[in-house]
C-alpha positions as CSV (number, residue, x, y, z in Angstrom):
1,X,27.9,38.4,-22.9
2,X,28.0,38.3,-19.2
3,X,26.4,41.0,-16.6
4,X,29.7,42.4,-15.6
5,X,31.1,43.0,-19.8
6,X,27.6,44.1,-20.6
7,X,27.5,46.7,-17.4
8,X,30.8,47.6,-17.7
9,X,32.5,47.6,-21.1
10,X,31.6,50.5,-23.0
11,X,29.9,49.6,-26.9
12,X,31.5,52.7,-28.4
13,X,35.0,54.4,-28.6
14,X,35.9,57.2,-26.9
15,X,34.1,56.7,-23.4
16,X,35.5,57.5,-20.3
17,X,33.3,55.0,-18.1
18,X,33.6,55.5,-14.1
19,X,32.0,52.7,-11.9
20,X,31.5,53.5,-8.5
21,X,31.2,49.8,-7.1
22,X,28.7,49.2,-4.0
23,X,31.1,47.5,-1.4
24,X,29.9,48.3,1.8
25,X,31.7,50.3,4.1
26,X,34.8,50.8,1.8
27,X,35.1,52.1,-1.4
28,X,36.1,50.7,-5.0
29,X,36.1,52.6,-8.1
30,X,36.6,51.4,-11.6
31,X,38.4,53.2,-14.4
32,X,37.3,52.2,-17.6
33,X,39.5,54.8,-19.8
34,X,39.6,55.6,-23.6
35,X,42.9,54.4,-24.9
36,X,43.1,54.6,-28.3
37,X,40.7,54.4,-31.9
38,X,38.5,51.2,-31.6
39,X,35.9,50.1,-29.2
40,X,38.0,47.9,-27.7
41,X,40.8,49.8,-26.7
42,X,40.5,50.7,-23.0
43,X,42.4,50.8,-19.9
44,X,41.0,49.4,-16.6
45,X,42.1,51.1,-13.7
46,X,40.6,50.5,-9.6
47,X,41.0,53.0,-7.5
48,X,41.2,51.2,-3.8
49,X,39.8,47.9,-3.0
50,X,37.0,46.5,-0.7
51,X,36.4,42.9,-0.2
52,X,34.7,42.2,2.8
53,X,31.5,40.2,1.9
54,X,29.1,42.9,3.4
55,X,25.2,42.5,2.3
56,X,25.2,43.0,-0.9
57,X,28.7,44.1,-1.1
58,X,30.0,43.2,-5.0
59,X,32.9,40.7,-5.1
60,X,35.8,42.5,-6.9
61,X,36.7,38.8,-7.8
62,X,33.9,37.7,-9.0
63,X,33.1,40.9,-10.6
64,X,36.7,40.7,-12.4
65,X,36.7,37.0,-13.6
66,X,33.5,37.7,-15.6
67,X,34.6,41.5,-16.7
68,X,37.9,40.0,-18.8
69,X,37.0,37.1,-19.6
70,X,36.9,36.9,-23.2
71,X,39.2,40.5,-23.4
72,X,40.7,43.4,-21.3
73,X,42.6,43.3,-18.2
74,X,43.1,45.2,-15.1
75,X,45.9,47.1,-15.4
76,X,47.2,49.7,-12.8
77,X,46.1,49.8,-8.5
78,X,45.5,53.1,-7.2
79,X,45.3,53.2,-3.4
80,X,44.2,56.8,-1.8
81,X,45.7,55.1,1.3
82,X,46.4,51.9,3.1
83,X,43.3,51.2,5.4
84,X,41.0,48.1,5.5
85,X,38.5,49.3,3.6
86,X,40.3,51.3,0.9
87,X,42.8,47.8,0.6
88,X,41.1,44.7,1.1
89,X,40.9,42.0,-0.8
90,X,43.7,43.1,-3.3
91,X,46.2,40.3,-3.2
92,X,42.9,38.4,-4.2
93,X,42.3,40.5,-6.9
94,X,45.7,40.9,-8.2
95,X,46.1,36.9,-8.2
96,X,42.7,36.9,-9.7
97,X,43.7,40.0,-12.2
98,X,47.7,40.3,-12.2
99,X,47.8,43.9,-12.9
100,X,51.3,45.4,-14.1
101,X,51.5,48.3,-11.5
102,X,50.8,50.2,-8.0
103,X,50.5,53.9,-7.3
104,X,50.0,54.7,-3.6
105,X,50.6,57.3,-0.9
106,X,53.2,55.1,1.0
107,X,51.9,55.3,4.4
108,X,52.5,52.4,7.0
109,X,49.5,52.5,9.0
110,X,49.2,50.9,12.8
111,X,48.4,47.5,13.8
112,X,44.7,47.7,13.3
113,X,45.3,47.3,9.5
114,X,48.5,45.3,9.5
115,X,47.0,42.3,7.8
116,X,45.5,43.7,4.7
117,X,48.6,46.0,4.4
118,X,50.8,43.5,4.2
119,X,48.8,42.3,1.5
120,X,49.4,45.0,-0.5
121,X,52.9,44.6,0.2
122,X,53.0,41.0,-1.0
123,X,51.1,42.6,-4.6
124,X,53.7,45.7,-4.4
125,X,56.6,43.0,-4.4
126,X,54.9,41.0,-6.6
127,X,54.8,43.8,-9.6
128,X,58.4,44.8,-8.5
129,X,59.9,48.2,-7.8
130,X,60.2,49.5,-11.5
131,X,56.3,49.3,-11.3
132,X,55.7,50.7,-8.5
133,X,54.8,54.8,-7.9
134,X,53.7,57.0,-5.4
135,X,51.3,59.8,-5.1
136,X,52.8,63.0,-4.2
137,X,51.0,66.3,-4.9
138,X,51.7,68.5,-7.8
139,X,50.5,71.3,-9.9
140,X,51.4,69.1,-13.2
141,X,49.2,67.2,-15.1
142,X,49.7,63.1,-15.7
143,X,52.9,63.1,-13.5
144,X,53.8,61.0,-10.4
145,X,56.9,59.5,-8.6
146,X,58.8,56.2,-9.4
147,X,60.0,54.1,-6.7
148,X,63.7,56.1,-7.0
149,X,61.0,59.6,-5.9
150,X,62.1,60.8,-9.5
151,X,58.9,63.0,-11.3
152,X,57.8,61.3,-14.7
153,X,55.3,62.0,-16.7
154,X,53.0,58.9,-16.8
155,X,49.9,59.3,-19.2
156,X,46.9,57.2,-18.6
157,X,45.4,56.3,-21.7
158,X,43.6,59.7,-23.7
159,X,42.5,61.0,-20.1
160,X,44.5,63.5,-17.9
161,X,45.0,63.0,-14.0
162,X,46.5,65.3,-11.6
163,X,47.3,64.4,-8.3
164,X,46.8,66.9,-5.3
165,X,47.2,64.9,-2.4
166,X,49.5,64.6,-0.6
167,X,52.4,67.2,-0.3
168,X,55.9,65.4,-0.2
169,X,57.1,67.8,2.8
170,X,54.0,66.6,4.4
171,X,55.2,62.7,4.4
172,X,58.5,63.6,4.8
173,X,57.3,65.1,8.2
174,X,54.7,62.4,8.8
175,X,57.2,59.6,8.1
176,X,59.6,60.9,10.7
177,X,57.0,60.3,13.7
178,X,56.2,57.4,16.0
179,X,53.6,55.0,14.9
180,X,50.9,56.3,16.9
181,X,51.3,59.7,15.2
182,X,51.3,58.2,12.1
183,X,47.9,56.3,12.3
184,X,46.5,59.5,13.7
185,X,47.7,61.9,10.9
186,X,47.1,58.9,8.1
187,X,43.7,60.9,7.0
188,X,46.2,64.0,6.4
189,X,48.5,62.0,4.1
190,X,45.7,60.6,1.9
191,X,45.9,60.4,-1.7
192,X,43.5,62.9,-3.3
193,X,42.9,62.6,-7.7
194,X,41.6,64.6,-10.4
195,X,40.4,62.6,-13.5
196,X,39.6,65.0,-16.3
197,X,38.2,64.3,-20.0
198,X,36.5,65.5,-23.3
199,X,36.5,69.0,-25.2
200,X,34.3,70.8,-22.9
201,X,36.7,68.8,-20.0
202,X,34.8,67.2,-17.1
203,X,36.5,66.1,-13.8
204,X,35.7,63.9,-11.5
205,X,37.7,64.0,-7.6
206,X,38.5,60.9,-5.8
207,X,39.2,61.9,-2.3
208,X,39.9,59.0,-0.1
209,X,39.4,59.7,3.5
210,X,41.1,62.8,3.3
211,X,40.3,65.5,6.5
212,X,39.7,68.5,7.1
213,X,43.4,69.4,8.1
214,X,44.9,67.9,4.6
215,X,42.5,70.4,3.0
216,X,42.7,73.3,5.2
217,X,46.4,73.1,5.4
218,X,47.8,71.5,2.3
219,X,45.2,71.2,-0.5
220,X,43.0,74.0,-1.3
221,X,45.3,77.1,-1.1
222,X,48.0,75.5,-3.1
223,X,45.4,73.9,-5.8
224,X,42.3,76.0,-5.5
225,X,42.5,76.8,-9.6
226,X,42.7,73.4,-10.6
227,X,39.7,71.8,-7.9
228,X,36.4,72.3,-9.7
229,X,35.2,69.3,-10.2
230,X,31.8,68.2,-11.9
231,X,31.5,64.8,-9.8
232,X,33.1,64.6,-5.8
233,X,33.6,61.5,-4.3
234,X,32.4,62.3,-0.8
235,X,35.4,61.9,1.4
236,X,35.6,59.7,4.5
237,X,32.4,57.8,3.2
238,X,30.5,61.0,4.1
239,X,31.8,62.1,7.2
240,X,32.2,64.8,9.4
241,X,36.1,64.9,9.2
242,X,35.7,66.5,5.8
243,X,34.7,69.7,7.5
244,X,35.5,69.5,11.0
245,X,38.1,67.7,13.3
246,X,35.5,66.0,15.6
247,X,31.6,66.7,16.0
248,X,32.1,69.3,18.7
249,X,34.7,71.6,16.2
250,X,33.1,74.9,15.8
251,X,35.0,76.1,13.0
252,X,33.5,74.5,10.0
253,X,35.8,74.7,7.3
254,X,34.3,75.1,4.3
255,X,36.8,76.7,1.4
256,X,37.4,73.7,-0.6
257,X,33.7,73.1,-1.4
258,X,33.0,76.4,-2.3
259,X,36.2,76.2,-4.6
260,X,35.7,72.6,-5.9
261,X,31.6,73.3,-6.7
262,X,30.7,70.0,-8.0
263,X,27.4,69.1,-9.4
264,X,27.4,65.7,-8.2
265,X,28.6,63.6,-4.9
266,X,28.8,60.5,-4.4
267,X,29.1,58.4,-1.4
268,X,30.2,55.3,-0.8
269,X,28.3,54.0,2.6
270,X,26.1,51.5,3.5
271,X,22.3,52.6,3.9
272,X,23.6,52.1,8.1
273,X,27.0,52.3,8.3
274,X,28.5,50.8,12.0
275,X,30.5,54.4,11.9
276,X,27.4,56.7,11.3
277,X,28.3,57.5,7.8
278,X,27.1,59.8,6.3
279,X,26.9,62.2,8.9
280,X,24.0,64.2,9.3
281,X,25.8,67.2,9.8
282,X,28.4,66.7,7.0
283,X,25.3,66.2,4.7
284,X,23.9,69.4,5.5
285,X,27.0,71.1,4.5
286,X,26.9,69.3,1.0
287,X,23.4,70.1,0.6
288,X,24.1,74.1,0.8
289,X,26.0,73.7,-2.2
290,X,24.9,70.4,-4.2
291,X,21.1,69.9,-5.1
292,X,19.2,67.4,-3.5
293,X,18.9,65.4,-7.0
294,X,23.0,65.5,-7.2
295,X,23.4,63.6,-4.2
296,X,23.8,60.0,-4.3
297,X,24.1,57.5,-1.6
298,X,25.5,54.0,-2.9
299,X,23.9,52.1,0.2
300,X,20.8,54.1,0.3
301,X,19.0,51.7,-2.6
302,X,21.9,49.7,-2.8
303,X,23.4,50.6,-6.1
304,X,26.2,51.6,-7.9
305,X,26.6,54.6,-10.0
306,X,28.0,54.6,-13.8
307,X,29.2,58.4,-15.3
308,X,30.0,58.2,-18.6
309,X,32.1,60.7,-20.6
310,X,32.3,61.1,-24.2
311,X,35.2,63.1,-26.1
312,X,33.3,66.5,-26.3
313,X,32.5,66.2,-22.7
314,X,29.1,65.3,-22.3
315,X,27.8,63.3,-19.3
316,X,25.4,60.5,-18.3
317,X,24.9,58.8,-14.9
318,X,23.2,55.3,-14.4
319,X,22.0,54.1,-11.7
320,X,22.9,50.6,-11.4
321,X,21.3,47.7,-9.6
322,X,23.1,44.6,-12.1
323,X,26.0,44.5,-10.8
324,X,24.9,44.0,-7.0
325,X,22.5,41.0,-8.5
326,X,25.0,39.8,-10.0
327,X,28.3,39.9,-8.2
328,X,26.8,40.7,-4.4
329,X,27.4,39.3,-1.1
330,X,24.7,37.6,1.0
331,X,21.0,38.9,0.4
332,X,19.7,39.0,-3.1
333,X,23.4,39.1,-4.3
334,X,25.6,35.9,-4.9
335,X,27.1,33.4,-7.1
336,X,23.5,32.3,-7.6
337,X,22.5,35.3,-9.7
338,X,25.7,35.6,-12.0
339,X,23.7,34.5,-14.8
340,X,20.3,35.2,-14.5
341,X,19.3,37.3,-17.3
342,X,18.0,40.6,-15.3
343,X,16.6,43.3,-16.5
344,X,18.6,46.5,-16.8
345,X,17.3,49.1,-14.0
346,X,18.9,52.8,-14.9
347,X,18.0,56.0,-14.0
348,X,19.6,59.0,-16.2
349,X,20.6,62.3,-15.2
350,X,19.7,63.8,-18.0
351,X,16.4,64.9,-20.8
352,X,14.9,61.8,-21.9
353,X,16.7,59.3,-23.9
354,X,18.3,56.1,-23.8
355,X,21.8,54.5,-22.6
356,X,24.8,56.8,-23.8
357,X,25.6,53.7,-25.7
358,X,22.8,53.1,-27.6
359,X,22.2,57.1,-28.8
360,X,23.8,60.7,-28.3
361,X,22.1,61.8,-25.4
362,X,20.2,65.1,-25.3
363,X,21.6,66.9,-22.5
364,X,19.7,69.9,-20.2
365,X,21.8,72.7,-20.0
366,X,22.2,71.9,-15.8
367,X,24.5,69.6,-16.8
368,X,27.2,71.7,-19.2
């Protein structure tokens, strides 16, 4: 067994597995989803793409020749919104992977990301319009629009998803402005998911590089019962925008973490990002409301962060370090390390036991 089935793949039914990969300054996230009564039976889903070959950055490619190579496949694209670092490297991958469909927010972003986009428009031709779905904001669970803008309920394996983000009136008005205030408003338009599972449910909130004004103005009010979250995916890579419009913005808005009150963040960042992320002064907003021992930084260590979900709804969260031997760019990372036989390195959020996999963990009552 390889590093990337061993990491990855769960060893028992019923796990909802999510991977938050270490790509840089971008962001991937791996679905693994429960979808139906053997050990085998999952659905892989990525949530945006980021292949860039930072240090240390894992190689989707890589990563996904090894993960299905013997079984599974990557089935659905998710993309929060069409940026560089939330689409790159997907034709790659889907040539790599050939993965049946697309949901995405159906922006057309400026010049400045015009090559990778029209990458993902050569892998939205490629799995053809009856595939094809976009994210448009609703208080209904598991539904999204087809490529006709016609609701359907779409399940995702034994999970439920709802999308929040964004509101059709909003790209409707978005869509009818120039290209310059398109780009600017793109953050406004980005796709925002809740992934929810077990008895006692647990949610976890992919957020893109959603602002302050999507939130503010289209999100929380309309969806403040249905945002608490247990895990956030800190938006924007951890900046500022979350909460403010610029640095100088005196009015810090801070209504959708109060209503969202996760237990965990996670940011996907380099340990020095070119852009400053995280901010400082975005992390000291998160901090009033998340414990210090809640917050993880993928680039801090580098690593990358495994929660696990079982049926009831209990939790466990890895710390990972395999993948990046494995499967990373430039430093210790490489094509040189993809079969070394490394030890695992996991930290768990939780009283003292082993892997989820290998036991039923023991949990503290912080963490129901």
């Amino acid at each position: 067994m390889n590093v990337a089935e061993k990491v990855i793949k769960p060893t028992k039914t019923g796990i909802f597995r999510i991977v938050f990969l270490y790509t840089g300054q971008g962001e991937s996230t791996l679905l693994v989803i429960p979808n139906g009564p053997t050990e085998s039976d999952y659905l892989y889903v990525l949530v945006d793409s980021d292949r860039d070959k930072e240090k240390n950055e894992i190689d989707l490619v890589e990563l996904f020749k090894d993960l299905f190579e013997t079984s599974g496949k990557l089935s659905v694209f998710i993309n929060t919104h069409p940026h560089n670092d939330h689409i790159g490297g997907i034709k790659d991958v889907y040539e790599e992977t050939e993965f049946a469909e697309v949901w995405h927010s159906n922006h057309k972003p400026g010049p400045k990301h015009k090559e990778k986009y029209e990458d993902l428009k050569y892998v939205i031709d490629k799995v053809g319009k009856r595939n094809e779905y976009f994210l448009l904001g609703t208080n209904d669970l598991n539904k999204i629009r087809n490529s006709d803008d016609k609701e359907v309920i779409k399940k995702l394996g034994n999970i439920d998803y709802q999308v929040l983000s964004p509101a059709k009136y909003l790209c409707d008005d978005i869509n009818e402005e120039d290209q310059d205030g398109r780009d600017d408003r793109i953050h406004e338009q980005c796709g925002v998911i809740k992934f929810t599972y077990g008895k006692d449910a647990k949610s976890i909130m992919i957020t893109g590089d959603s602002d302050k004004t999507a939130w503010k103005e289209h999100i929380t009010e309309y969806h403040k019962e249905n945002l608490p979250s247990f895990v956030l995916s800190a938006s924007h890579h951890g900046s500022r925008t979350f909460f403010k419009l610029n640095k100088d913005d005196e009015y810090v808005y801070e209504k959708h973490i109060e209503v969202i009150k996760p237990t965990y963040l996670i940011i996907s960042a380099p340990k020095k990002s070119i852009h400053g992320h995280p901010h400082e002064d975005a992390m000291e907003i998160y901090r009033k409301y998340i414990d210090e021992d809640g917050i993880f930084h993928l680039g801090e260590k580098p690593y990358s962060i495994i929660i696990d979900i079982d049926s009831d709804g209990n939790p466990s969260i890895t710390e990972d370090v395999e993948l990046i031997k494995a499967y990373g760019s430039g430093g210790d990372g490489g094509e040189a390390n993809r079969n070394e036989n490394n030890k695992y390195q996991s930290i768990y959020i939780v009283s003292q036991t082993t892997r989820l996999d290998d036991k039923p963990m023991g949990l503290t009552d912080a963490l129901v």
